[in-house]
LOROTOR-364715 format. One record per residue (C-alpha): residue number from 1; residue in one letter; x, y, z. Coordinates in steps of 0.1 Angstrom, whole numbers. Each point is the difference from the previous one (the first is absolute). Example, Ala and Ser with C-alpha at 12.3 -4.5 7.8 and 13.67 -1.06 7.14 Angstrom:
residues 2
R  num  residuo     xx     yy     zz
R    1        A    123    -45     78
R    2        S     14     34     -7
END
This chain:
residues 444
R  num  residuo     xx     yy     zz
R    1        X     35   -156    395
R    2        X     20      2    -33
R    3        X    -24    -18    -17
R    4        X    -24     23     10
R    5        X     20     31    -10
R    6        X     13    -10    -32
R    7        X    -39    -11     -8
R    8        X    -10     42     12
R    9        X     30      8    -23
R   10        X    -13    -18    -27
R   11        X    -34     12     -2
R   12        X      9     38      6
R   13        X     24     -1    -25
R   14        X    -24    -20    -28
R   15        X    -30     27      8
R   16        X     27     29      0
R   17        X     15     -8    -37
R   18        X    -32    -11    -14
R   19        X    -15     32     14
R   20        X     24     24    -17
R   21        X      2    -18    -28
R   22        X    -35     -3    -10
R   23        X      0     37      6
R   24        X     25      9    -22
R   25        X    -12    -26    -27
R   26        X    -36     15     -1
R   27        X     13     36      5
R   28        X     26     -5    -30
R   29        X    -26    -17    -23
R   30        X      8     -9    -36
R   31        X    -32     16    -12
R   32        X     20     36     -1
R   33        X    -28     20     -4
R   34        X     26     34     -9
R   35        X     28    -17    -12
R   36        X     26     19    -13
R   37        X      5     -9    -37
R   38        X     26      5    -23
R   39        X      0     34    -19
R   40        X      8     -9    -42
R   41        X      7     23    -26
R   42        X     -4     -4    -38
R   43        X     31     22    -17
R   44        X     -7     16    -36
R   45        X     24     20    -24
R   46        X    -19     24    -16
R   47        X     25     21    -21
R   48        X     26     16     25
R   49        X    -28     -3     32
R   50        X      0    -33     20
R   51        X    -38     -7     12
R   52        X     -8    -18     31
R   53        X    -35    -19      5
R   54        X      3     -9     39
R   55        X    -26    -20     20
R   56        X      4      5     35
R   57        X    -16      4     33
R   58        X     -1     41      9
R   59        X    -14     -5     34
R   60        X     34    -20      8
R   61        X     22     28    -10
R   62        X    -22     28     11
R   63        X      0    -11     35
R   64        X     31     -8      1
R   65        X      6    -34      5
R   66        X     31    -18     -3
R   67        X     -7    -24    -24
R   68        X     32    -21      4
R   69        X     -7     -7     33
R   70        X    -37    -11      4
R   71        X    -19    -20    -21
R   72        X    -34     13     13
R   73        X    -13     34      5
R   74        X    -11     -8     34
R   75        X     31    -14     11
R   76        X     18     39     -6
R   77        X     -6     28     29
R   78        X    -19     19    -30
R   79        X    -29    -19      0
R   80        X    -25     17      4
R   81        X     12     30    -24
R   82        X      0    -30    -21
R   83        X    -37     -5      3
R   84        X    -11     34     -3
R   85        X     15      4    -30
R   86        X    -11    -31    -13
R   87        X    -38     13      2
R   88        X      4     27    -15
R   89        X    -16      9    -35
R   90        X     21     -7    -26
R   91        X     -3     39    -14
R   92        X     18      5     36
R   93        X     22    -25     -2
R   94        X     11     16    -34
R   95        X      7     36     16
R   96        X     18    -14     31
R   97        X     27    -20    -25
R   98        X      2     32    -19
R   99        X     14     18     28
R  100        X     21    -28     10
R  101        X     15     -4    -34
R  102        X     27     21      8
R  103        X     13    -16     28
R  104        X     -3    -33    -14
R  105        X     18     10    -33
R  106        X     29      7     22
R  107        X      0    -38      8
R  108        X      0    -14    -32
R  109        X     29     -3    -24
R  110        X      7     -2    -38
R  111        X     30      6     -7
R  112        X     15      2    -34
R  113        X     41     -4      7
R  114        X      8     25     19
R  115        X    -33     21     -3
R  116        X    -27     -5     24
R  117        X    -30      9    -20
R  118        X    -30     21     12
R  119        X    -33    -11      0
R  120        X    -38     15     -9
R  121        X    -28    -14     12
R  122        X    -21      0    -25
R  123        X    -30    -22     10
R  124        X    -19    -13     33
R  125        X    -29    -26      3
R  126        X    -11    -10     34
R  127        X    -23    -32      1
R  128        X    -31      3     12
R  129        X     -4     -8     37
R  130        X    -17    -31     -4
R  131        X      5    -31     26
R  132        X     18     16     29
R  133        X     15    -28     11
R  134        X     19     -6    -29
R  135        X     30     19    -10
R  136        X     -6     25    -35
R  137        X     25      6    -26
R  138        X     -1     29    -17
R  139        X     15     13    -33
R  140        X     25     23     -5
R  141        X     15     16    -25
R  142        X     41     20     -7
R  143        X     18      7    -23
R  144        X     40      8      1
R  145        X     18     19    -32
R  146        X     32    -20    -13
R  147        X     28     18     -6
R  148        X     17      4    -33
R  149        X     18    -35    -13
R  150        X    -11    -18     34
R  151        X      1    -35     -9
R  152        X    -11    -16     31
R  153        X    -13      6     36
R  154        X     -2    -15     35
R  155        X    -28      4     24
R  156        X     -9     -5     37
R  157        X    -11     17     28
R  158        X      4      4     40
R  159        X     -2    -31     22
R  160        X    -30     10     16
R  161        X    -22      0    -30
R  162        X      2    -37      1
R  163        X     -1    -24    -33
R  164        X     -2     13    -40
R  165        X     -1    -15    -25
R  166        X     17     11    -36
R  167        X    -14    -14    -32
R  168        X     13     21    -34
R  169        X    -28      2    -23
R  170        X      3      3    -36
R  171        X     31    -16    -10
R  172        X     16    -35     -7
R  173        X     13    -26     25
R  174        X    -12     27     32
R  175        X     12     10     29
R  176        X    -24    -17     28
R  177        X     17      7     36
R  178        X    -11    -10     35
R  179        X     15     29     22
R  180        X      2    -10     39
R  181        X     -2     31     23
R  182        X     25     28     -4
R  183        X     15    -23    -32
R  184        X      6     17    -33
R  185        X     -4    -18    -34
R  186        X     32     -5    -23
R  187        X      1     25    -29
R  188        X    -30     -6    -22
R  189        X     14      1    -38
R  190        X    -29     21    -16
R  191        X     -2    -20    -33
R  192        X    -10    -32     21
R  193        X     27    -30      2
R  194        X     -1      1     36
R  195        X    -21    -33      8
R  196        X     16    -19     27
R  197        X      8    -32    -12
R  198        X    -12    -34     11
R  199        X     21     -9     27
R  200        X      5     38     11
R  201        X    -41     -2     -1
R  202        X      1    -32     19
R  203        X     23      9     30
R  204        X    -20     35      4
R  205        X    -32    -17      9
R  206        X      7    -27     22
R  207        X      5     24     28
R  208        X    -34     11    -10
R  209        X    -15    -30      8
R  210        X     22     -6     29
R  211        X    -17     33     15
R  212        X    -34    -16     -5
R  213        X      3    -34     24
R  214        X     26     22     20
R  215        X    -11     25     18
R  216        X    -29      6    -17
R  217        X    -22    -29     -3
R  218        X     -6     -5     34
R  219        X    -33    -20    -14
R  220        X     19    -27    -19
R  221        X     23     -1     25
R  222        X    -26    -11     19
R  223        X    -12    -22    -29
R  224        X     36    -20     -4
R  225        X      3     -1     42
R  226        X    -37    -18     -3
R  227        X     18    -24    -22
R  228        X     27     -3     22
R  229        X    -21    -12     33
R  230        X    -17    -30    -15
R  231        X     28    -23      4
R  232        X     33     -1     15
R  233        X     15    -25    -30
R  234        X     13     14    -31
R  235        X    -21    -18    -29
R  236        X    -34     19      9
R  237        X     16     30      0
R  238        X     16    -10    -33
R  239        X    -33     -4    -18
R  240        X    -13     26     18
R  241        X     20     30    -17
R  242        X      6    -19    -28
R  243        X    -38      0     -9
R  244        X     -3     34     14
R  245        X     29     16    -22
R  246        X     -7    -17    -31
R  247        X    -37     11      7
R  248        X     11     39      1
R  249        X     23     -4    -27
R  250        X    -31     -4    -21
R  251        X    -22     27      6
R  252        X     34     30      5
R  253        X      3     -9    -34
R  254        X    -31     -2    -14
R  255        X     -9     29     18
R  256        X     33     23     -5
R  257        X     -7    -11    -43
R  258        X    -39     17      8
R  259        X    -18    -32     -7
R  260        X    -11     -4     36
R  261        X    -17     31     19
R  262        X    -16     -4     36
R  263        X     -9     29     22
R  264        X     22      6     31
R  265        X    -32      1     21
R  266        X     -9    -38    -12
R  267        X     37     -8      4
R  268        X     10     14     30
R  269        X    -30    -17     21
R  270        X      6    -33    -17
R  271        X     39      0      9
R  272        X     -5      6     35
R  273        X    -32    -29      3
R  274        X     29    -22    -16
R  275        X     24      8     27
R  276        X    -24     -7     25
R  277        X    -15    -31    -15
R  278        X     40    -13      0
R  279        X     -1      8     36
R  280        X    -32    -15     12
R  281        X     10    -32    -18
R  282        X     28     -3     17
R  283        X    -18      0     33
R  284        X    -15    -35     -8
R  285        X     27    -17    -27
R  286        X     29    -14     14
R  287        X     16    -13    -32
R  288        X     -7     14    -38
R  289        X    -36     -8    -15
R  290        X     -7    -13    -37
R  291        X    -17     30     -8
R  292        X     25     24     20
R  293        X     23     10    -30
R  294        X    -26      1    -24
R  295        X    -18     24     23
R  296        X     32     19      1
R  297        X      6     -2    -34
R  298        X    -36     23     -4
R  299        X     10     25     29
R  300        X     32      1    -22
R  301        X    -15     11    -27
R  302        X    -18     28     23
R  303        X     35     12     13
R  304        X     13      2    -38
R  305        X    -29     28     -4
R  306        X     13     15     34
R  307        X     33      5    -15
R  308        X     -9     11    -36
R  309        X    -12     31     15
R  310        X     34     13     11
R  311        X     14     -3    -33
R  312        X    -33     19    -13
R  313        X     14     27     17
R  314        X     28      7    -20
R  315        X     -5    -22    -28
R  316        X     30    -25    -16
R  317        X     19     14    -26
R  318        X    -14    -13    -36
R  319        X     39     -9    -11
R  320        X      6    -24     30
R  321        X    -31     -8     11
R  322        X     11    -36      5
R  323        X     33      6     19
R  324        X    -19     24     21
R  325        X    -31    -24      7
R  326        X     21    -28      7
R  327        X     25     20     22
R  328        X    -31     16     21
R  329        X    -11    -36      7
R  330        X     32    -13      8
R  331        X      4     28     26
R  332        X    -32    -11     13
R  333        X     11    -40      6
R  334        X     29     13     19
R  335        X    -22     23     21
R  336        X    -25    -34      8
R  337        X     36    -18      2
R  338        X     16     29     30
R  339        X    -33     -6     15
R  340        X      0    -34      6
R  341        X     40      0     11
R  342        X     -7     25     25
R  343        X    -31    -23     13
R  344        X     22    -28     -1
R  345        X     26     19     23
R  346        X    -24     14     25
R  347        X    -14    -35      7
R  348        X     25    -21     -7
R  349        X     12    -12     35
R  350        X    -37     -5      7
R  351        X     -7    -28    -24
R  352        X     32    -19      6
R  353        X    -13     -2     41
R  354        X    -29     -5     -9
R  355        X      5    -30    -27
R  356        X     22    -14     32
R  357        X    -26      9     26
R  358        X     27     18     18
R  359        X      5     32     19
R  360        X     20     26      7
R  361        X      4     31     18
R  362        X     29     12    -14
R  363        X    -17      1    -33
R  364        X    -32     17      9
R  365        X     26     26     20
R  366        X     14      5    -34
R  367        X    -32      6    -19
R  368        X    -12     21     31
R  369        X     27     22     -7
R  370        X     -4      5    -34
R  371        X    -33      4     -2
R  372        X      4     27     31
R  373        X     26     19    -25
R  374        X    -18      0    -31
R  375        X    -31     12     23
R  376        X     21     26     17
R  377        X     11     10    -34
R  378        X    -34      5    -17
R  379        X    -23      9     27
R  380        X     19     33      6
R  381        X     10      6    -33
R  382        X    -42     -2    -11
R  383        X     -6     27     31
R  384        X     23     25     -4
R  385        X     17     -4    -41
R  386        X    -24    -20    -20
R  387        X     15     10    -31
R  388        X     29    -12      8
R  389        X    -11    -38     -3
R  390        X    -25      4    -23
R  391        X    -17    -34    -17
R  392        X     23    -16     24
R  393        X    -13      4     31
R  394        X    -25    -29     -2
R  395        X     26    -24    -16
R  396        X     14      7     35
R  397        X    -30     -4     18
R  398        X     -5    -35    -21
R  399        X     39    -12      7
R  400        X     -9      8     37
R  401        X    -30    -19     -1
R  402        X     17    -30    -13
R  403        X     28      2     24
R  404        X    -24      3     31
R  405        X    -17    -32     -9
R  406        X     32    -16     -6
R  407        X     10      8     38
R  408        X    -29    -17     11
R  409        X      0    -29    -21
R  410        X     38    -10     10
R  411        X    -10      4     37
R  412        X    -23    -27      3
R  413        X     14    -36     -5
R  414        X    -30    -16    -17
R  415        X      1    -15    -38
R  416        X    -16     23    -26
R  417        X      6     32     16
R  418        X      5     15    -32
R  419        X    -34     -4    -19
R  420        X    -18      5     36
R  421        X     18     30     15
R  422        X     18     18    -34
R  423        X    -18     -9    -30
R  424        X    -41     -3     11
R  425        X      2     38     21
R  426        X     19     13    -28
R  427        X    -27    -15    -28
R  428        X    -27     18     25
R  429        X     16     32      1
R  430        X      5      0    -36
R  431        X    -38     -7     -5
R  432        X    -10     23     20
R  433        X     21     30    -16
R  434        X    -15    -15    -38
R  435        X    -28      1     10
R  436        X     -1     34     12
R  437        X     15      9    -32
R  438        X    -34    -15    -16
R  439        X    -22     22     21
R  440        X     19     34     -7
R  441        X      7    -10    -38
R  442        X    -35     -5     -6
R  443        X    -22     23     24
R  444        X     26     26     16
END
């Protein structure tokens, strides 16, 4: 009879957390086809007038969307005003800022001491509608009169309008700022000298690359949990990242200094047939291959492109370029290294059972209950407030998975529980979620 029920218990609760987790993986796909990117403005003197060459996204701000608190269009309640306005004409488009420039100039300060100065918008060019599916940026242009003997000036604007980025134009040793939401920059000296130095440049963009592994590269997340499953011993895993990291060291640089340049839609595909490649390998290896890390080493190399393109975003700043490079890819290695710690943690009890061939229901009531808390957390939280969670919600779903399988594998008193019951379903679901990723990256 317990047997019997803690066998029901098992399988409900394995076809329960895979369920909603494959759900949320494939709903919250890495492809982002309106991803909200970072507005960046180029600052000018011109005499006494400050000029301001923005590219930004105007179907973001026209509808509204809080750009702080989603990271895709059709993650915000104003999605579909979002997609109206993004096929429109660009003639259209251009009107519709127009009348909006009011409002937004309310939003946006540059301040000169204690003035806050007003701006004229002075130019609009919309980007032709082109791919739908992919987010436009648009040029605008605003200018902002300095008043007499200003020196210097700060700028920022409201929380909601998400991330700008500053860069001063014309002058020695430039300002180049990466504003967070709601941040405003230092003041800007207007004859230049305001560079941030190395290790100012360096701190400011590992949490940049942080941001990239955690929360929002669910896909190589995926990609480092791949190399996670093959083994439960520490040297494969060693070679593993260390091939994989040295591999995407490689192209972020080559690529970030313009020597390298792959389209997104030949990168994107490839990065998530590498993840399930990892996976499906897994399925039928039990210990690390010859040819595994140099096979890793390539899809490295694939995952370096995958990261260069953040950093096109916003650029690097010319006068740091190499404490900002290396501090992006430092944040990344401790992204991949949270990652695999939090693995580690979810299924730690289940390897040490199962390397004894041992059970125990204390220990699957445990990870029961955790997984049952993170579920109770995320499941209503994606429902009723999904901006509230964000790019978290399938980090939760992926935890939850992990503990799940975890509970059953310390239940069953049986050597090798581990690689039968935790780290071959996971390998599958992750397969199947790459490989979806495939399908939608290359015909959706």
């Amino acid at each position: 009879m317990t047997s019997s029920f803690f066998t029901a218990i098992r399988v409900w609760l394995i076809g329960l957390l895979s369920s909603v987790t494959l759900g949320l993986l494939t709903l919250a796909s890495p492809a982002r086809a309106h991803e909200v990117l970072p507005s960046i403005t180029d600052m000018t003197q011109d005499g006494s007038v400050l000029v301001f060459d923005m590219r930004l996204n105007i179907e973001s701000f026209l509808a509204g969307i809080d750009q702080d608190t989603v990271t895709d269009t059709a993650e915000s309640a104003q999605a579909a005003t979002y997609d109206q306005l993004r096929a429109l004409p660009a003639d259209q488009l251009d009107a519709r800022f127009r009348d909006f420039w009011p409002d937004m100039a309310k939003n946006i300060t540059v301040q000169a001491g204690e003035d806050r100065l007003a701006l004229t918008l002075t130019a609009v060019q919309a980007a032709d509608v082109g791919d739908e599916s992919i987010a436009r940026l648009s040029d605008v242009q605003f200018t902002a009169a300095l008043p007499e003997g200003a020196d210097s000036v700060q700028v920022g604007w409201i929380r909601p309008y998400g991330t700008l980025v500053v860069r001063q134009m014309g002058v020695d040793d430039p300002y180049d700022g990466f504003l967070e939401a709601g941040q405003m920059s230092d003041p800007i000296t207007l004859t230049g000298g305001n560079a941030m130095g190395a290790a100012a440049t360096f701190f400011a963009y590992v949490p940049t690359g942080f941001d990239h592994i955690v929360p929002l590269g669910v896909d190589h997340i995926l990609f480092v949990l791949g190399l996670f499953f093959l083994s439960s011993h520490l040297k494969p895993l060693l070679w593993q990242v260390s091939a994989f990291t040295l591999a995407h060291t490689i192209t972020l640089a080559l690529a970030a200094l313009g020597y390298v340049t792959v389209p997104a839609a030949i990168v994107e595909p490839l990065i998530a047939l590498s993840i399930a490649y990892v996976a499906v390998e897994n399925i039928f290896l039990r210990t690390l291959s010859p040819w595994r890390p140099f096979v890793i080493f390539g899809f490295g190399l694939l995952h370096g492109l995958g990261f260069a393109s953040v950093l096109a975003q916003f650029g690097l700043p010319e006068a740091n370029f190499v404490p900002a490079l290396i501090g992006f890819n430092i944040g990344v290695e401790i992204g991949q290294l949270c990652v695999i710690a939090v693995a580690y943690l979810c299924v730690y009890m289940a390897r040490e059972y199962s390397e004894k061939g041992e059970r125990s229901a204390t220990a699957a009531a445990l990870y029961m209950a955790a997984a049952a808390v993170v579920l109770a957390i995320a499941i209503p939280l994606s429902i009723w407030a999904p901006d509230l969670l964000g790019d978290l919600l399938p980090l939760l779903g992926i935890i939850a998975v992990m503990l799940g399988l975890s509970a059953a594998a310390v239940n069953v008193g049986q050597y090798d529980t581990y690689t039968t019951m935790v780290a071959m379903p996971a390998s599958v679901l992750i397969a199947l979620v790459a490989v979806y990723w495939v399908i939608e990256r290359v015909f959706l």
